[in-house]
GUVOVEX-677470 format. One line per 4 residues: number of its first residue (from 1); their letters; for each residue x, y, z of C-alpha. Coordinates in steps of 0.2 Angstrom, whole numbers. Layout:
NUM	a	X Y Z ~ ...
end
This chain:
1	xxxx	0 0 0 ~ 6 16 -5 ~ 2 32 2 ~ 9 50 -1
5	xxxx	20 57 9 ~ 12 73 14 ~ -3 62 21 ~ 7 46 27
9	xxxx	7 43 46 ~ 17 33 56 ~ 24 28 74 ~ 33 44 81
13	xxxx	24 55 73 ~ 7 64 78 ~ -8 63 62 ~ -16 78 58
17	xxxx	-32 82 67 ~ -49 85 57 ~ -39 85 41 ~ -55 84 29
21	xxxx	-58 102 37 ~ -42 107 32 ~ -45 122 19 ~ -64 125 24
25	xxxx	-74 135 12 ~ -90 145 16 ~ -98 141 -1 ~ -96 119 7
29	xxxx	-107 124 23 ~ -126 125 15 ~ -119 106 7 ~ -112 102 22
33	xxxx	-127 106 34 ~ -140 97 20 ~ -130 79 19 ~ -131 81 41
37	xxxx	-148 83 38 ~ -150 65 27 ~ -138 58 35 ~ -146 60 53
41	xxxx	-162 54 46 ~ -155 39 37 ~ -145 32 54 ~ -157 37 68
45	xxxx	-168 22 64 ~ -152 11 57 ~ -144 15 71 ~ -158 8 82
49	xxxx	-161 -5 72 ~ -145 -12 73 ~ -144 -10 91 ~ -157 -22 93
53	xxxx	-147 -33 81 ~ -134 -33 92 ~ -142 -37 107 ~ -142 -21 115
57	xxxx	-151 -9 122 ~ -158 4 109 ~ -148 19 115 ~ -131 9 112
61	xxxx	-133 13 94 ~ -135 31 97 ~ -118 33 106 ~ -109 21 92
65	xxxx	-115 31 80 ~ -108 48 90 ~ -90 38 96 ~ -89 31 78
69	xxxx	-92 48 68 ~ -83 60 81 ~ -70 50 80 ~ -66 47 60
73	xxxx	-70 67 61 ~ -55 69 71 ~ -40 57 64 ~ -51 51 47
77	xxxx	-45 56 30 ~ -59 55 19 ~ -70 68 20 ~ -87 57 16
81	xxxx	-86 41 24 ~ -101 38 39 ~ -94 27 54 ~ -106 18 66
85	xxxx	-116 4 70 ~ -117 -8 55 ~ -129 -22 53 ~ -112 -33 43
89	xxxx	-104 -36 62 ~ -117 -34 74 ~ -125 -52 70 ~ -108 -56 68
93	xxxx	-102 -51 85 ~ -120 -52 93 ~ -120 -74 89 ~ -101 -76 96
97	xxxx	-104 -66 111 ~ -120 -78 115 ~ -110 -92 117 ~ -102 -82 133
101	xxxx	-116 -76 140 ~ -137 -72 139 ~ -142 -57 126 ~ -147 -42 135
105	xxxx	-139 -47 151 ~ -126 -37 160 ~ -113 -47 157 ~ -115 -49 138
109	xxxx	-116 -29 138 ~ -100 -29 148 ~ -93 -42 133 ~ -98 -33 121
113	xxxx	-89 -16 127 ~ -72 -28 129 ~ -74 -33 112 ~ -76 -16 104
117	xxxx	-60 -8 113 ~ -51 -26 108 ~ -59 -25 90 ~ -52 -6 90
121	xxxx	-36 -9 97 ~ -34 -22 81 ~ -39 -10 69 ~ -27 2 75
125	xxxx	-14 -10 74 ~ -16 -13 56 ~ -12 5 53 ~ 2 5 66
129	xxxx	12 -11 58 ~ 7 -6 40 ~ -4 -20 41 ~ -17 -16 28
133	xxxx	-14 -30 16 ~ -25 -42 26 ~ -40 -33 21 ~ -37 -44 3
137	xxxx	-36 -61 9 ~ -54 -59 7 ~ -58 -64 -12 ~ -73 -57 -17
141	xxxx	-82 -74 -19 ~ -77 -78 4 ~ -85 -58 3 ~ -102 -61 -7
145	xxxx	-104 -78 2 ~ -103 -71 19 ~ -111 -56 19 ~ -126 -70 11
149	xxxx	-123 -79 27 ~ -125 -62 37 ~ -140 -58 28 ~ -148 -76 32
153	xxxx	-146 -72 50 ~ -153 -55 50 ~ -167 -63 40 ~ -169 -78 53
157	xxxx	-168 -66 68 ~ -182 -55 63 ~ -195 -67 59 ~ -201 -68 75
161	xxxx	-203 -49 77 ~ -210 -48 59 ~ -224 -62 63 ~ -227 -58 83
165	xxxx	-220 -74 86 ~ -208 -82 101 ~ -193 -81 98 ~ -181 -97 101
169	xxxx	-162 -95 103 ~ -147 -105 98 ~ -142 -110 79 ~ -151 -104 64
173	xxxx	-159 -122 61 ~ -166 -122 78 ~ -173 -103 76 ~ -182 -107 60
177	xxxx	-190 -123 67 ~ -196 -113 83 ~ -204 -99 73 ~ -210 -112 61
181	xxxx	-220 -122 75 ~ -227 -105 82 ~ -232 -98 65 ~ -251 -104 70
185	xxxx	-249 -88 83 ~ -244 -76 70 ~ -250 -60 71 ~ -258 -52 57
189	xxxx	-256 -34 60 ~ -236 -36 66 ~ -233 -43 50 ~ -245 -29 40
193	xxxx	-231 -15 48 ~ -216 -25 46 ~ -220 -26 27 ~ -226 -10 25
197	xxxx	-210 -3 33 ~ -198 -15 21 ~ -209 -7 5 ~ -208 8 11
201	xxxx	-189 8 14 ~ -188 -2 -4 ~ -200 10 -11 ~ -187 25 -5
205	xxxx	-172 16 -8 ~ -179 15 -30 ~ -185 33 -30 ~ -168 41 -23
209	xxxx	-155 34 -8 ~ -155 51 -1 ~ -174 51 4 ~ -178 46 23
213	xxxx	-189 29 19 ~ -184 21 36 ~ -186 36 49 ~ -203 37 40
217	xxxx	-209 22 39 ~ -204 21 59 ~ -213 36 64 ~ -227 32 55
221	xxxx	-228 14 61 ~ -224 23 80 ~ -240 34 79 ~ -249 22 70
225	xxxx	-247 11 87 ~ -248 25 98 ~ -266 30 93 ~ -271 13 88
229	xxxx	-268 6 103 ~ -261 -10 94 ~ -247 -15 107 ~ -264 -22 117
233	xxxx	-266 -31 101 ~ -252 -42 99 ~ -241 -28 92 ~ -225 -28 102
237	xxxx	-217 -9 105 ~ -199 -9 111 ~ -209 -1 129 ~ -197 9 142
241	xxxx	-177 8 142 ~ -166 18 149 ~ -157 33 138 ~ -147 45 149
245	xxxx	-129 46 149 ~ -119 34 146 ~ -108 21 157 ~ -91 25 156
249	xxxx	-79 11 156 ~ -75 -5 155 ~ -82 -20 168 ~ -79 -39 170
253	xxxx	-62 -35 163 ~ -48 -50 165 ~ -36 -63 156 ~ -47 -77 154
257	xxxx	-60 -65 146 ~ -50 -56 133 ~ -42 -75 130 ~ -61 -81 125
261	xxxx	-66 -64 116 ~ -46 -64 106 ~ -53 -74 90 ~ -71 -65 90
265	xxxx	-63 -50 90 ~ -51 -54 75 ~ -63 -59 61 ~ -73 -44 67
269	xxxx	-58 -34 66 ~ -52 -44 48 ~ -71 -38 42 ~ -71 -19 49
273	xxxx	-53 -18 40 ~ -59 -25 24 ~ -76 -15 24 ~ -66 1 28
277	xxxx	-52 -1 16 ~ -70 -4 1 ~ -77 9 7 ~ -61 25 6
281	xxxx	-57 19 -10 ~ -77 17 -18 ~ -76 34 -10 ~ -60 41 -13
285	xxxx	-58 59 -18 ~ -44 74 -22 ~ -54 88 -14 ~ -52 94 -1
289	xxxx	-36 81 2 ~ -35 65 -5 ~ -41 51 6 ~ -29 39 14
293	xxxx	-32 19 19 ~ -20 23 34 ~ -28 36 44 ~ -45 28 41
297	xxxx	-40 11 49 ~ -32 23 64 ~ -50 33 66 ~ -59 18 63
301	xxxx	-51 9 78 ~ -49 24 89 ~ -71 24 87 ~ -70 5 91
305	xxxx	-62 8 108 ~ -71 25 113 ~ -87 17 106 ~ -82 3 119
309	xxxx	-79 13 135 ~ -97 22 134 ~ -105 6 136 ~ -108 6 117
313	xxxx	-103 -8 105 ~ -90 -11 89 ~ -93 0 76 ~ -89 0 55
317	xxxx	-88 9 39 ~ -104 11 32 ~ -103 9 12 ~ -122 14 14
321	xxxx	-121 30 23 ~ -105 36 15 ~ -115 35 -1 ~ -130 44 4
325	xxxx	-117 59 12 ~ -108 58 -7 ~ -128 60 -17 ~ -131 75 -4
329	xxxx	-115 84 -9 ~ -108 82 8 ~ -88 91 5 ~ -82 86 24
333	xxxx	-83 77 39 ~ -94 92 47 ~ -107 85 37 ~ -104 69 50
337	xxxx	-100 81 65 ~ -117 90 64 ~ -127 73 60 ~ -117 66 77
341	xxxx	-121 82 87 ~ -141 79 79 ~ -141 61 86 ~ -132 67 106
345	xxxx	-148 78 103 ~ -161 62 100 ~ -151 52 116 ~ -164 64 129
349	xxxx	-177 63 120 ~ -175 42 115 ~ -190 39 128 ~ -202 44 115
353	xxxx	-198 27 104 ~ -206 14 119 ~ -220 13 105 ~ -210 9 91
357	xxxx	-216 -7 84 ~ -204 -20 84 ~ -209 -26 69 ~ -205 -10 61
361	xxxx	-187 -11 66 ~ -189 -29 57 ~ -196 -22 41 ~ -180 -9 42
365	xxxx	-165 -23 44 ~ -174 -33 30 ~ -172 -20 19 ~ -152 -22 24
369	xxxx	-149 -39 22 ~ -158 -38 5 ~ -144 -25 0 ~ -131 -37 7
373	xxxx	-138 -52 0 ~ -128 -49 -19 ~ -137 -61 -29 ~ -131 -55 -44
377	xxxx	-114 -56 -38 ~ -115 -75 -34 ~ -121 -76 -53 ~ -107 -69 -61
381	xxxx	-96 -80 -48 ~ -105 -94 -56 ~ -103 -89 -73 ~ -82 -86 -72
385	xxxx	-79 -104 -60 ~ -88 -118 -52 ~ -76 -120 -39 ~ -75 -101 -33
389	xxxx	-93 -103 -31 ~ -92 -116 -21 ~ -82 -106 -9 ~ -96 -93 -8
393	xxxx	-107 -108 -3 ~ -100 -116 9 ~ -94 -100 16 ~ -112 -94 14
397	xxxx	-118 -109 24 ~ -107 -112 37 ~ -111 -92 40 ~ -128 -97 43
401	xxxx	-130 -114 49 ~ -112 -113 59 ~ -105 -100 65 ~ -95 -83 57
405	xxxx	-79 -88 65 ~ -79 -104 58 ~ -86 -100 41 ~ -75 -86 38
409	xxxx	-60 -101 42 ~ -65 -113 33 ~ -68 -103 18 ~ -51 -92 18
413	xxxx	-41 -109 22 ~ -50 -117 6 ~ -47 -103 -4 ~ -27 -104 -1
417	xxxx	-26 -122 -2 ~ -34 -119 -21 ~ -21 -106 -24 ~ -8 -117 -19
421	xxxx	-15 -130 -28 ~ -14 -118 -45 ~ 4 -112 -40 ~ 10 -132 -36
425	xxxx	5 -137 -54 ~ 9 -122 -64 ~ 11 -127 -83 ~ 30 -128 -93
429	xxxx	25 -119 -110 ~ 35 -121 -126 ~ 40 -105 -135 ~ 42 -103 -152
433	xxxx	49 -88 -162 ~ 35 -79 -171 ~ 38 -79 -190 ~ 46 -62 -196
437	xxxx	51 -55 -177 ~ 62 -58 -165 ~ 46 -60 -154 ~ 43 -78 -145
441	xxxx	27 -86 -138 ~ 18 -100 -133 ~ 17 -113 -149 ~ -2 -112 -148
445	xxxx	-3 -94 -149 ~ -13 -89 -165 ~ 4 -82 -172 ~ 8 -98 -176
449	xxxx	25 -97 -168 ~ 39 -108 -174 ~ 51 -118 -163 ~ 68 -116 -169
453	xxxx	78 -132 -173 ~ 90 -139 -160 ~ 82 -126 -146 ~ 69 -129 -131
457	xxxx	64 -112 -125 ~ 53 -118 -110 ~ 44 -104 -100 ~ 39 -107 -80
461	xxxx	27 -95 -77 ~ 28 -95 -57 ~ 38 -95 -42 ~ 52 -111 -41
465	xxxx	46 -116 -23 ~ 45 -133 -12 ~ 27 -138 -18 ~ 30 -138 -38
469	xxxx	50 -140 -38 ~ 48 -159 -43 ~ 32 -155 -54 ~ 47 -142 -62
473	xxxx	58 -155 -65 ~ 48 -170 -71 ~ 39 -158 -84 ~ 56 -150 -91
477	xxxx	63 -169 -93 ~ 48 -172 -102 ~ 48 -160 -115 ~ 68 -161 -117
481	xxxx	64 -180 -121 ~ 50 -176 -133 ~ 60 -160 -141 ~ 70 -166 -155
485	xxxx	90 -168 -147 ~ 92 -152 -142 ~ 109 -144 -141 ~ 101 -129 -130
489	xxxx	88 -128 -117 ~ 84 -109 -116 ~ 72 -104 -95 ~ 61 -89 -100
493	xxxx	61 -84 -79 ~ 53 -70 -83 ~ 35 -75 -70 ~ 52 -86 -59
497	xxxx	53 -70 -49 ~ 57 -82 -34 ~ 65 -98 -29 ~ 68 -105 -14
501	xxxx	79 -118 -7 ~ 70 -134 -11 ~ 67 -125 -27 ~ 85 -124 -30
505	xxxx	91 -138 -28 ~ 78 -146 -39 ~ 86 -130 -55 ~ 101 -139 -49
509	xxxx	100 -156 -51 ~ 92 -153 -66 ~ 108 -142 -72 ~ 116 -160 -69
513	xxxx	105 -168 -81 ~ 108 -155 -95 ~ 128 -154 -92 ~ 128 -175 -93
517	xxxx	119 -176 -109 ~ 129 -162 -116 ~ 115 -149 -118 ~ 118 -131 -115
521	xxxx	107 -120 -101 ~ 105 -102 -103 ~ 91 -89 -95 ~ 81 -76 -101
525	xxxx	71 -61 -90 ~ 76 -63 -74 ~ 73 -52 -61 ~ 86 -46 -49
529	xxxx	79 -56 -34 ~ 79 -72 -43 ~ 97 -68 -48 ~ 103 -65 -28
533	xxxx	92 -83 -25 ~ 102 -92 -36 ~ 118 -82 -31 ~ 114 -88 -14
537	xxxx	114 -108 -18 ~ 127 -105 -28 ~ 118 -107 -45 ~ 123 -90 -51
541	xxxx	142 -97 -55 ~ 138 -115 -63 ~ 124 -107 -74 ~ 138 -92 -79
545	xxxx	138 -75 -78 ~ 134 -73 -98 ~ 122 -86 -101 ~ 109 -73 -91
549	xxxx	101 -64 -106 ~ 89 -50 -108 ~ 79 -58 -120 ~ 72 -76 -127
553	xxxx	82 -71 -143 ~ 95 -65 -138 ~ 98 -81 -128 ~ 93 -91 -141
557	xxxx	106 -81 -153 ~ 119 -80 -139 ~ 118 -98 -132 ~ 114 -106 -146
end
């Protein structure tokens, strides 16, 4: 990862505070105050929502929202991107944390607070140790098949407030079959206003991202109780919960804790990373100052830990929200500041939503697992490889059906044993000079290239290593056996650009071969690190100095 020098950050060095505000224009405020404005009415009822997601109590998501986006304001670089309470990790963290203790009891809120300043201390560390990388051993197919996964369990946990029905705990399986034998108790008007809310939010969504189809359809649903008088009628409302300040620090705090919440708060750090590293560069812009990966993992991670220490929970990126700031104009992260000093406002005034129908807040979250759910994305996996898809599947269902830590495993391990597979078994392609040129190329290339007599030009196309070294060796004996006596065997090392010692020593032994049958060995394109490789087991000296050329021909010409 590259970044430019005026913006890069590092140990020793103090990063520039409210950089996105650096330059402020006048002309930016009327912009900046009208993407708040749309912002603040697209996370109030996320921002609930997901709280309750996350097993929470619904003020949480207030204060995440306010630590997240204060925060980014302070140390972020881009100017757009919305931090807070996401709907990607908190089924994610809210199902790991359940095997440690009970939703909604003190002691999972005390977890939950751990894990943020855990998951934010994490984050940060990736911007301390030049980490970033990690964010990409995600492939896309691993990314579309868990957030599927993701969006199964948002689905699965809001049936029962969508139907007014129990709801069962433990896995997925057991939640469906619990809803599925109480469905006889459904009621009709719940599932009237959680489906009005998901049109309505859907509805929205079509006609312009920027308009307020949630806060709308959950104040409407509100009153709509509220002068009804439905919650005597089966509707549940979320009723009384406490919304003053909130509890500073951290509780339950000890060895044996952070040693069970340690893996949890690693994939939801590996996800937070990856989702914020999409998000600055979907978003990426010049003006005011370019956006930079670095400082966004730091202000990410410092809103994880301060989002921890108010009783609140881990907070993300929000590809969502950044976008509905970018349709409104928004130029900086006042936008955000003015949006988080809107949502301290609403924190007073929170007792107003005991009436808010719980299956409203359903209808809302349905709407975001349908936007994380990218059908058409596991379509055009399945169009380009079988086998990648697979991996979004079984990603997908061990998500659902097992658990996020352990589908999120099991898919990145089969994704690099299917890359080593590829690498172990890389193909040896002939070369042939293309007629009229001094240009060489695979024999089967539509050029008809023409393999010069007495001359095997063989091109390895990967790195020289342990796994494939013997697969190197057998398939260069092979295609020197079926060449036609060749007086010169000519290594095009040009995609070689490593070897290591198992490696080595199968080039060598296979130098022995050549040098006993009387053949010749000469290179072509290699890199300066394969030359010190070979320097250091000593093959540098025995292949010679001078049979290292520039090009296939001029080996060809030189050698031959």
């Amino acid at each position: 990862m590259t970044e430019p020098a005026e913006a890069r950050i590092g140990p020793g060095r103090v990063p520039f505070l409210m950089r996105s505000l650096r330059g402020y224009r006048r002309e930016w405020l009327a912009t900046d105050v009208l993407a708040a404005v749309t912002l603040l009415a697209i996370a109030v009822p996320e921002q609930l929502a997901t709280s309750r997601l996350a097993g929470m109590p619904p003020v949480t998501g207030f204060y995440a929202f306010v630590a997240g986006t204060v925060l980014f304001a302070l140390l972020g670089s881009n100017p757009r991107m919305s931090v807070g309470a996401d709907s990607t990790i908190a089924p994610l963290f809210a199902v790991g944390i359940a095997h440690f203790a009970a939703s909604g009891t003190p002691q999972y809120q005390d977890y939950v607070g751990i894990l943020a300043v855990l998951v934010g201390a994490l984050v940060a560390l990736v911007w301390l140790a030049r980490l970033g990388w990690i964010s990409e051993l995600l492939s896309a197919p691993i990314i579309a098949g868990f957030l599927a996964g993701i969006a199964v369990i948002i689905i699965v946990h809001q049936l029962p407030d969508l139907l007014g029905v129990h709801s069962g705990g433990g896995s997925t399986i057991h939640r469906v079959s619990t809803v599925i034998s109480h469905l006889d108790q459904a009621s009709v008007p719940t599932l009237v206003i959680g489906l009005a809310v998901f049109g309505l939010v859907l509805g929205a969504e079509r006609i312009d991202g920027r308009l307020p189809g949630a806060l709308v359809g959950l104040v409407s649903a509100t009153i709509l109780v509220a002068i009804t008088n439905l919650n005597h009628h089966g509707v549940e409302a979320l009723g009384a919960f406490a919304h003053g300040a909130p509890r500073l620090g951290l509780r339950d705090v000890s060895w044996n804790t952070i040693q069970k919440l340690a893996p949890l708060a690693g994939v939801v750090a590996l996800v937070v990373v990856t989702q914020s590293a999409a998000t600055t560069r979907a978003f990426a812009t010049e003006e005011p100052s370019p956006s930079d990966v670095g400082y966004d993992f730091l202000a990410v991670g410092a809103g994880n830990v301060t989002a921890g220490l108010i009783g609140a929970f881990p907070v993300n990126a929000s590809p969502a929200r950044t976008a509905a700031v970018t349709a409104s104009r928004g130029r900086t992260q006042l936008a955000g500041l003015l949006a988080a000093v809107g949502m301290a406002a609403v924190v007073p005034a929170a007792g107003l939503l005991r009436d808010v129908p719980l299956a409203a807040l359903a209808g809302v979250l349905l709407f975001v697992a349908t936007r994380i759910f990218h059908l058409g994305e596991l379509r055009a996996i399945a169009r380009f490889d079988r086998f990648e898809l697979a991996l979004a599947m079984i990603t997908l269902l061990a998500v659902a059906l097992i658990g996020v830590v352990q589908g999120i495993g099991v898919a990145v391990l089969l994704a690099i044993l299917d890359r080593t597979r590829l690498t172990a078994r890389p193909s040896l392609h002939v070369l042939g000079r293309i007629p009229g040129t001094t240009s060489w190329a695979p024999i089967s290339a539509p050029e008809r290239p023409a393999e010069v007599p007495g001359v095997l030009v063989v091109l390895f196309a990967a790195p020289l290593w342990y796994a494939n070294a013997t697969h190197f060796r057998a398939g260069l004996d092979r295609l020197r056996r079926q060449a036609r006596a060749p007086r010169l065997v000519v290594l095009d090392a040009l995609g070689m650009y490593d070897v290591d010692f198992t490696g080595a020593r199968a080039l060598g032994k296979a130098l022995d071969e050549l040098r006993q049958d009387g053949i010749a060995f000469a290179v072509a394109r290699a890199g300066d690190h394969l030359k010190q490789n070979l320097a250091r087991a000593g093959l540098l000296d025995r292949i010679g100095a001078d049979h290292f050329h520039a090009s296939v021909d001029e080996a060809v010409r030189t050698a031959g």
